[in-house]
C-alpha positions as CSV (number, residue, x, y, z in Angstrom):
1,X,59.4,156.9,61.7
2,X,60.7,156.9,58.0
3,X,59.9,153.9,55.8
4,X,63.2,151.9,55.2
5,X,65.3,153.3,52.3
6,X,64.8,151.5,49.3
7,X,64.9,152.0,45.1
8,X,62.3,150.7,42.4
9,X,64.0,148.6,39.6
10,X,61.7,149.8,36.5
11,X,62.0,149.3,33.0
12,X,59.9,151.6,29.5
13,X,58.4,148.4,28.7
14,X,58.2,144.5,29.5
15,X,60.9,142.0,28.6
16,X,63.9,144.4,28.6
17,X,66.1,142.6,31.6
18,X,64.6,143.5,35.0
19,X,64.1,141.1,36.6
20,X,67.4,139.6,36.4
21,X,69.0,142.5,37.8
22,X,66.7,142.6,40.4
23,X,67.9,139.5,41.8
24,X,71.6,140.5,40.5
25,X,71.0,143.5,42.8
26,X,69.3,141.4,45.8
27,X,71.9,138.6,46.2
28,X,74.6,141.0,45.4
29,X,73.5,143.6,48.2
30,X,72.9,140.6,50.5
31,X,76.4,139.8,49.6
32,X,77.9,142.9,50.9
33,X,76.2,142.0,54.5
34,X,73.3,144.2,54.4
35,X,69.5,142.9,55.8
36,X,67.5,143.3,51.7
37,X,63.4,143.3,51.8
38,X,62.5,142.4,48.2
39,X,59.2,143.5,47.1
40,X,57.0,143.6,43.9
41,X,55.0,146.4,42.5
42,X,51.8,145.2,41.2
43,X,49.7,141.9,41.0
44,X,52.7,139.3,40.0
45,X,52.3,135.6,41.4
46,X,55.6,134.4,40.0
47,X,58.4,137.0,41.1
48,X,57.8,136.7,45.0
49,X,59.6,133.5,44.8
50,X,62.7,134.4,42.8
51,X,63.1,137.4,45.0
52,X,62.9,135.1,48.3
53,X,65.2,133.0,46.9
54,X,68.1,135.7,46.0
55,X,67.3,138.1,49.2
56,X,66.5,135.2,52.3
57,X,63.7,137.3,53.2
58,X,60.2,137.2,52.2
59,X,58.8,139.2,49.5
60,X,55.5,141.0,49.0
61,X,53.4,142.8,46.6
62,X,52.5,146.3,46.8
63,X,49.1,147.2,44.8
64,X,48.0,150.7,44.6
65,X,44.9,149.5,43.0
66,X,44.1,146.9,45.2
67,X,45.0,147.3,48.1
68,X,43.7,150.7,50.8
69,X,46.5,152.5,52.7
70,X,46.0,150.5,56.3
71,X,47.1,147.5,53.9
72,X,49.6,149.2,52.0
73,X,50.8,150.2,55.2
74,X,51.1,146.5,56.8
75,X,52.7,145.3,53.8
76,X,55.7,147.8,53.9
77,X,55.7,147.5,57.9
78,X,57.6,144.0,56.9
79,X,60.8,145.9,56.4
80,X,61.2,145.8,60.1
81,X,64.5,145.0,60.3
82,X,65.8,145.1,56.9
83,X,68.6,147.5,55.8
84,X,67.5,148.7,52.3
85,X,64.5,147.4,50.3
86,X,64.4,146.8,46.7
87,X,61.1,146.6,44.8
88,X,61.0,145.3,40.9
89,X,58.4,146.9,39.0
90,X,55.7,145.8,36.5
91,X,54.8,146.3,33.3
92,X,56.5,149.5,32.1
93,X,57.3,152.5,34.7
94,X,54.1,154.4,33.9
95,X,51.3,151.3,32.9
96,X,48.7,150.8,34.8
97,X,45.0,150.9,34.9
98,X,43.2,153.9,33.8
99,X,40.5,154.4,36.4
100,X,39.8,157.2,39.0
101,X,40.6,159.6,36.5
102,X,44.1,159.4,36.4
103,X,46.3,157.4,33.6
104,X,49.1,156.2,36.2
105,X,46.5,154.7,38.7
106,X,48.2,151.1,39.9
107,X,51.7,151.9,38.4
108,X,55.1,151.1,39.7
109,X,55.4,155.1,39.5
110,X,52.8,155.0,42.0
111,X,54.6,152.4,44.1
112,X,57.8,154.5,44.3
113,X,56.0,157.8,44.8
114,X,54.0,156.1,47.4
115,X,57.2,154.8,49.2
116,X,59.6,157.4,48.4
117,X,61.8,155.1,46.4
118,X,64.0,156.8,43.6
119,X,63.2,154.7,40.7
120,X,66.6,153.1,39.0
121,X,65.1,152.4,34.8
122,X,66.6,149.8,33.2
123,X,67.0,150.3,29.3
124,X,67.5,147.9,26.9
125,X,69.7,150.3,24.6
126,X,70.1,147.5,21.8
127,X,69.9,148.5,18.1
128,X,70.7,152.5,19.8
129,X,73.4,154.6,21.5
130,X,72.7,158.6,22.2
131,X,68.8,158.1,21.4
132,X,68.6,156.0,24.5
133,X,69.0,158.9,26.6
134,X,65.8,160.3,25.3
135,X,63.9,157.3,26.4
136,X,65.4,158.1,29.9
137,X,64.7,161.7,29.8
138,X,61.3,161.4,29.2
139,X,60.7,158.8,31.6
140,X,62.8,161.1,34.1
141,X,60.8,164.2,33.4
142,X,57.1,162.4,32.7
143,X,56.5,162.7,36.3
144,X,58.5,165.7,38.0
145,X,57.4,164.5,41.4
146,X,59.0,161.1,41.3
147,X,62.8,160.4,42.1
148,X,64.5,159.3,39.3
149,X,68.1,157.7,40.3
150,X,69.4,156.9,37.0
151,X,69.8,154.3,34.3
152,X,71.4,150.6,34.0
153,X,72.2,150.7,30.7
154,X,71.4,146.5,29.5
155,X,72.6,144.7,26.4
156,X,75.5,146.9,25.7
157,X,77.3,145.6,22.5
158,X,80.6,146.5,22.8
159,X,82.8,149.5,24.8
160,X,82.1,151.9,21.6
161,X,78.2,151.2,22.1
162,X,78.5,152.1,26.1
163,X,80.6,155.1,25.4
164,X,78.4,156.3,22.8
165,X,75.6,155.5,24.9
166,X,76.9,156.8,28.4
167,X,77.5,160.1,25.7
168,X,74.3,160.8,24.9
169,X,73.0,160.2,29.1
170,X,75.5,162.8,30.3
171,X,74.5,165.8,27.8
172,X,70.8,164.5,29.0
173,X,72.1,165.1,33.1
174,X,70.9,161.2,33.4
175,X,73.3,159.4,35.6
176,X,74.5,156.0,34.5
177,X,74.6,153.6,37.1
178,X,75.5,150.4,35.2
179,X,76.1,148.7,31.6
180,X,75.8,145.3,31.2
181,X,77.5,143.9,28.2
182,X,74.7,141.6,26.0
183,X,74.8,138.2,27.1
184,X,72.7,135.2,26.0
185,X,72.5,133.3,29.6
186,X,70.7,135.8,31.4
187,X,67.3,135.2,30.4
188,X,65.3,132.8,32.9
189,X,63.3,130.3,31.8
190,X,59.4,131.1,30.6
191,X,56.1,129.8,29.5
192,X,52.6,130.8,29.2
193,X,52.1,133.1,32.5
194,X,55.8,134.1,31.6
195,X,58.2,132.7,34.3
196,X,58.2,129.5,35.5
197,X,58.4,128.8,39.2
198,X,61.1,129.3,41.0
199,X,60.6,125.6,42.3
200,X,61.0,124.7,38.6
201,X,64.0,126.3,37.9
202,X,67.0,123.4,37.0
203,X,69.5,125.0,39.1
204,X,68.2,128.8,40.6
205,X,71.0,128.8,43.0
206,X,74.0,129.3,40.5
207,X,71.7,131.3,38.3
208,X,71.0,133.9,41.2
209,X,74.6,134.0,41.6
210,X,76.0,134.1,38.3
211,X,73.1,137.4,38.2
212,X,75.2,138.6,41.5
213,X,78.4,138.4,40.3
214,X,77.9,139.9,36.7
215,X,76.0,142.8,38.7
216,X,78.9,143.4,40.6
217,X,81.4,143.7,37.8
218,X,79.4,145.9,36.0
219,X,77.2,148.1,38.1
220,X,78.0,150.5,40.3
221,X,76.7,148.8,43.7
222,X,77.6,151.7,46.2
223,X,76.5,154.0,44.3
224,X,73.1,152.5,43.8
225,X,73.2,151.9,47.9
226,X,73.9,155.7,48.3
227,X,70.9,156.4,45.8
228,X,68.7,154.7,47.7
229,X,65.6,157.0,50.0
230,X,62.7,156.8,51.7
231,X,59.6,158.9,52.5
232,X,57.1,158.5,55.7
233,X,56.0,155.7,56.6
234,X,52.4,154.5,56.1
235,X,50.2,153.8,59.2
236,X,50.8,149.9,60.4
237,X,47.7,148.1,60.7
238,X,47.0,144.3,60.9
239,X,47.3,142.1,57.4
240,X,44.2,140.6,56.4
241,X,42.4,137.9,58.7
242,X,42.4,134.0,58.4
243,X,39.2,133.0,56.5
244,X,39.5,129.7,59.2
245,X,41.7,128.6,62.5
246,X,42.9,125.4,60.7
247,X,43.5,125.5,57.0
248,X,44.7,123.1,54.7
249,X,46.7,124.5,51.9
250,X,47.9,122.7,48.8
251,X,51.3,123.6,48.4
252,X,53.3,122.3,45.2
253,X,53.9,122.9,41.3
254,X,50.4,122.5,40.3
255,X,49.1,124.9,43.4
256,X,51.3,127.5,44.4
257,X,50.1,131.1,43.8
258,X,48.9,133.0,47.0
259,X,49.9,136.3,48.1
260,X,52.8,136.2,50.5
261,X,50.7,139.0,52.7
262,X,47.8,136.7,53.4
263,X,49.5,133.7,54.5
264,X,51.5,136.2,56.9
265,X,48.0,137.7,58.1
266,X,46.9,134.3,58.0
267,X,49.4,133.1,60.7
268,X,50.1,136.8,62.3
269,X,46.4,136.1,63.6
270,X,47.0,132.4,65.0
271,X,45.9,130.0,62.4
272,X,47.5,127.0,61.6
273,X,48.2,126.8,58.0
274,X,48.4,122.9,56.7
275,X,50.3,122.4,53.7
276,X,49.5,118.9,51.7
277,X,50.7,118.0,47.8
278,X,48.0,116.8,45.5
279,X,51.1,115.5,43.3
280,X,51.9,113.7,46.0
281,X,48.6,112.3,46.4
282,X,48.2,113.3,49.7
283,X,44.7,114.5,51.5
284,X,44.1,117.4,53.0
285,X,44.3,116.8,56.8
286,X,41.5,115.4,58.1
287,X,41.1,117.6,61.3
288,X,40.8,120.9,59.0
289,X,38.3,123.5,59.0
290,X,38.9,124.6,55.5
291,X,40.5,123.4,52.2
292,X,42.2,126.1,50.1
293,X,43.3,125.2,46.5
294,X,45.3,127.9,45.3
295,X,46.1,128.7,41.2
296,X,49.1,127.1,39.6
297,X,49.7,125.4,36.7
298,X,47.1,121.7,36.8
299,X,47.2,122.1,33.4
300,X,50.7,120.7,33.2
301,X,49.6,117.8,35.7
302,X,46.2,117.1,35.1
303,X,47.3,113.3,34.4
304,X,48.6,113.2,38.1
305,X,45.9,115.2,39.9
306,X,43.0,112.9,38.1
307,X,45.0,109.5,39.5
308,X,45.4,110.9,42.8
309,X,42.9,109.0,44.3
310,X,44.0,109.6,48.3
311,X,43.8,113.5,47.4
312,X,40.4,113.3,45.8
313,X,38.8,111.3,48.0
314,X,40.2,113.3,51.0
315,X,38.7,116.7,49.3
316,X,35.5,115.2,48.5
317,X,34.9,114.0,52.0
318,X,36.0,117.3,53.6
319,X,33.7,119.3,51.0
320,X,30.6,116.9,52.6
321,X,30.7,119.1,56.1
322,X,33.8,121.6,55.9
323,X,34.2,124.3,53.3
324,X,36.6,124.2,50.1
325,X,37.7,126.9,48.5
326,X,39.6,127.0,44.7
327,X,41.6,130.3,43.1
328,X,42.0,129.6,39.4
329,X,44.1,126.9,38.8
330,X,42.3,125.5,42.1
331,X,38.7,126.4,40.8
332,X,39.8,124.3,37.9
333,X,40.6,121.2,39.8
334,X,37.6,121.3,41.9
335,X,35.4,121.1,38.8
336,X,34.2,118.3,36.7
337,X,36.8,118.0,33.5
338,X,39.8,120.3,32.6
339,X,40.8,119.3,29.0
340,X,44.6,119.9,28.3
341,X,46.4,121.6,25.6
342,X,46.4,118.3,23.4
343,X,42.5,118.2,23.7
344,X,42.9,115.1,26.6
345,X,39.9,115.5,29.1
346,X,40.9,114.9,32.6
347,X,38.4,114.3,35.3
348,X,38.8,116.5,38.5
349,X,37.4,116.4,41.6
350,X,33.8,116.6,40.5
351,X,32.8,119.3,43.1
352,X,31.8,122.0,41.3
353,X,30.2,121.6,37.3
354,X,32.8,123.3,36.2
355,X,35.0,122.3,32.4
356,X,37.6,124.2,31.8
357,X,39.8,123.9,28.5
358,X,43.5,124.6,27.4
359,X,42.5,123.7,24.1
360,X,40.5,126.4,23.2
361,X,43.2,129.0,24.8
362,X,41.5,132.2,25.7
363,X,43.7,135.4,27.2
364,X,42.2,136.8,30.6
365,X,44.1,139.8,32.1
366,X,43.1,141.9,34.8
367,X,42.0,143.2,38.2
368,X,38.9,142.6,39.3
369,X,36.4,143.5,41.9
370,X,33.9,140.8,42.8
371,X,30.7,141.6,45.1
372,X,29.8,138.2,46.8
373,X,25.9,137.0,45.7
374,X,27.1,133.7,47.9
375,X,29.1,133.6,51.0
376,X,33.1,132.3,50.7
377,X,35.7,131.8,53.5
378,X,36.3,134.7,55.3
379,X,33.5,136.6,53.9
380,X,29.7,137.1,53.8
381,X,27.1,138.0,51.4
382,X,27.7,141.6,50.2
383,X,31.5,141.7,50.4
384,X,33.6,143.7,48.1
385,X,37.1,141.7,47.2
386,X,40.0,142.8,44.8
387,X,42.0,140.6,43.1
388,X,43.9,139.6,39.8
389,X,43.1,137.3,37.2
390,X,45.4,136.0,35.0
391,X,45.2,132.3,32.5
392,X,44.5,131.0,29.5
393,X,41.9,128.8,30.2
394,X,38.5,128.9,28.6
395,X,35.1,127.8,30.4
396,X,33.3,124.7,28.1
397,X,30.2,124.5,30.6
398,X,29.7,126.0,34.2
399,X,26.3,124.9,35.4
400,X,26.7,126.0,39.2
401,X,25.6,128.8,40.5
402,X,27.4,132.2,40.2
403,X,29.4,133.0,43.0
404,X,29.9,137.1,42.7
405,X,29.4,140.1,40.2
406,X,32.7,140.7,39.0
407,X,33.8,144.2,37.1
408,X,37.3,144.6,36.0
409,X,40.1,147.3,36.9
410,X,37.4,150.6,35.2
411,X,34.1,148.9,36.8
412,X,33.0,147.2,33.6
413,X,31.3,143.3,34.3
414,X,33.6,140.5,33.9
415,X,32.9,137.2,32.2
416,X,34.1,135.3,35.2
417,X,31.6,134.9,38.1
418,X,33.0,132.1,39.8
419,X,30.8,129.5,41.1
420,X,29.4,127.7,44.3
421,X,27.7,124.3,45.2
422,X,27.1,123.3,48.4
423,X,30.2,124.0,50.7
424,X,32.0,124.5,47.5
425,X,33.0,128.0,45.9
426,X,35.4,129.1,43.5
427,X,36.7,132.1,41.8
428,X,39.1,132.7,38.6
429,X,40.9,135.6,40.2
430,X,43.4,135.5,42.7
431,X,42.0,137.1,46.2
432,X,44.4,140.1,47.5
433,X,42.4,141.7,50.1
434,X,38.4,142.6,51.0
435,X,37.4,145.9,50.6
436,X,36.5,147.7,54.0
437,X,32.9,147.7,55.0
């Protein structure tokens, strides 16, 4: 059985208007009546949601660096169903990590060669007309193996700039699938980790279908449907295993980052996943086997979580007997102090040693590969995990114990061990999958 016909929305670099036509292209697919499986190429926490949001179904990330072929393989089984899938890309079409010898490894080019995806590039041809078409050639030719659909030509400045522009892609053979005229409402809202959340956004509704509409008017929908292909499909094996049979998950702004496929493996396998707010001061329930922080943003409501005195009290009992477990943003609130961007210390939960600091902002990037020293949820001593890191935060004291030896994305060690105390562990990165023993 083929895998479900789909295309890869791709870009040459970040920031040039892709993810708004993705979820153009989602909600105005979804309009036409057809069943649309988002997905993501790559590590991104944020994107999921917007995708969910403009589609109605779930979507998932697909990681060629992280994640073997029997996973990559029950992540793309969850187009059952679905009439056409459409997966936004990362990064540029051809950036990735440079490990295993090759320069693509972990690309979205990956992703759609993987899949069999035709890859549809949008270019931001501002400040150019016919030299835009060379961008697009060379992205077109780069890989000879990988479909190339054609161009959506974004930030078009007037009908003279398109014709130029649409010029320059015919006498290049590059088929032009779209041009949308600049516009100044299109960009979503950022900050630090680039988008905000999609719980955030002041009204995503009538953004999503403003995206829809303007798609419609100035893309060529059908013929994007009709561009769309698939290759084989990968074996289907189960998603990853529950790490506990009852789990308490904190689920709002401050904690909301975990991989769509693990909370589907999660409950695929019969455990009963718990969600409680923090912000709303709630406690984990009291009947759990195991508290899972995820990241987020505490940063932004460090004030709150430090006054929540029914949700500390409630993780610092379960942590006397059960296990807890923090990702990040969650890591951070289990420890000791986070200090905020104004230099305001906050006290956390006081379960692990652990100060963090927004004050002193330090960039950290990247996949990483952590072999446990210390037991965590779902995994003994000696376990190989991937994941992805990604915050701002910099550690001001971390007394515990280390939790793992972490390497990044080319095997080199990472500064972030993660840490453990008692029934207590952390980590800074993100956890997408163990490796297979």
């Amino acid at each position: 059985m083929a895998m479900t016909e789909g295309l890869l929305i791709s870009a040459p670099a970040s920031g040039t208007g892709k993810t708004t036509v993705m979820l153009g292209l989602l909600r105005a697919l979804r309009d036409t009546g057809l069943a649309v499986q988002p997905f993501k190429s790559g590590p991104d926490y944020i994107d999921p949601a917007f995708h969910t949001a403009a589609s109605g179904r779930a979507s998932y990330n697909i990681d060629t660096w992280a994640m073997d072929d029997t996973l990559l393989g029950a992540v793309a089984a969850r187009a059952a169903g679905a009439d056409i899938c459409v997966a936004e890309g990362s990064m540029g079409l051809y950036d990735g990590v440079a490990t295993r010898g090759q320069a693509g490894f972990g690309t979205s080019a990956e992703t759609a060669a993987l899949m069999g995806w035709p890859v549809v590039l949008v270019i931001d041809v501002g400040g150019q007309a016919q030299s835009a078409a060379a961008t697009a050639l060379g992205f077109a030719r780069y890989r000879p193996d990988l479909p190339f659909a054609g161009v959506i030509l974004n930030r078009v400045a007037s009908p003279r700039h398109e014709r130029l522009t649409r010029m320059g892609m015919e006498a290049a053979g590059i088929t032009v699938l779209g041009a949308l005229p600049r516009r100044g409402d299109l960009k979503l809202p950022e900050r630090h980790l680039g988008l905000i959340q999609a719980v955030e956004h002041p009204d995503l509704e009538a953004a999503i279908a403003s995206y829809a509409a303007f798609l419609t008017e100035n893309v060529d929908i059908n013929a994007l449907r009709q561009a769309a292909r698939g290759g084989a499909a990968l074996p289907a094996h189960p998603l990853p295993q529950p790490p506990a049979q009852r789990i308490a998950l904190a689920r709002d702004a401050a904690f909301s980052f975990t991989y769509p496929h693990l909370l589907e493996g999660w409950r695929a396998a019969g455990a009963e996943i718990l969600p409680f707010s923090p912000l709303a001061d709630e406690a984990p329930d009291k009947d759990a086997d195991l508290v899972w922080l995820p990241g987020g943003y505490p940063e932004l409501h460090a004030g709150r979580i430090a006054a929540a005195e029914t949700f500390l009290t409630g993780l610092r009992s379960h942590a006397e007997t059960r296990p807890v477990h923090g990702e990040c943003g969650g890591y951070m609130a289990l420890g000791t102090g986070l200090i905020d961007k104004d230099g305001t210390r906050h006290a956390m939960a006081g379960l692990l040693g652990l100060v963090t600091s927004y004050e002193k902002r330090k960039f950290n990037l990247g996949y990483r590969r952590a072999v446990l020293d210390h037991g965590m949820p779902g995994f003994a001593v000696g376990a190989a995990l991937r994941g992805h890191e990604f915050h701002y935060s910099s550690i001001i004291d971390q007394p515990d114990a280390a939790l793992a030896q972490v390497f990044d994305a080319d095997g080199n060690p990472a500064a972030q061990s993660g840490s453990w105390r008692g029934n207590v562990t952390g980590t800074f990165f993100h956890l997408i999958t163990g490796e297979a023993s």
